[in-house]
C-alpha positions in Angstrom: 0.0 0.0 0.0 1.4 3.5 -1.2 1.6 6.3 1.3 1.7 10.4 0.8 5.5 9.9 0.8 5.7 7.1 -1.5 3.6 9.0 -4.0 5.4 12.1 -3.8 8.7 10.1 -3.9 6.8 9.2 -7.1 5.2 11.8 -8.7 9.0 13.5 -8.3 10.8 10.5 -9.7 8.5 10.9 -12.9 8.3 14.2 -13.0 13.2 14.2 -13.0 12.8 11.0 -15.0 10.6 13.4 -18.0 12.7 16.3 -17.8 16.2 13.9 -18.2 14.0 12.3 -21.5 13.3 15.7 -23.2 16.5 17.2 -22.4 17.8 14.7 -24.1 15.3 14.4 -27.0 15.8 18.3 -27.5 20.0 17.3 -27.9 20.5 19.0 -24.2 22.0 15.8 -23.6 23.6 12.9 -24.4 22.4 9.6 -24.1 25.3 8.8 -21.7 24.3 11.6 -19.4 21.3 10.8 -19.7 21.0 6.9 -18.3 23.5 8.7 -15.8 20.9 10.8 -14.3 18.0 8.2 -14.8 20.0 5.9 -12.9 20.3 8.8 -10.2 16.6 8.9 -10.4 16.1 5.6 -9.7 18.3 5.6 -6.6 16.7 8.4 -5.0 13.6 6.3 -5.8 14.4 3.2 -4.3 16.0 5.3 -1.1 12.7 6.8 -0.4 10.3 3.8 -0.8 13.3 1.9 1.1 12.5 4.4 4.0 8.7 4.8 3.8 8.8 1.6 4.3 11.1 1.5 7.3 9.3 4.0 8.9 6.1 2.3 8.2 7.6 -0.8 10.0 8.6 1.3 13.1 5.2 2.4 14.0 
């Protein structure tokens, strides 16, 4: 079950995740960078479900 802070943790993921994609599709960046930062993305992701969930455990 998703939580406020999962779903933001979400909506923000998406919302980095488009901005990488057009960058790149308008030749901002390359396609190197561009996984780079994805990948960032996807940590940051994981990190905050990872604690959400912790916390969620805790209570």
């Amino acid at each position: 079950m998703k939580t406020d802070g999962t779903d933001a943790a979400i909506r923000e993921f998406l919302r980095k995740a488009d901005r990488a994609y057009s960058e790149h599709e308008s030749g901002y960046a390359n396609a190197d960078a561009t996984l780079r930062r994805l990948q960032d993305h996807i940590r940051q992701l994981e990190t905050a479900v990872e604690d959400e969930t912790e916390e969620r455990l805790l209570r």
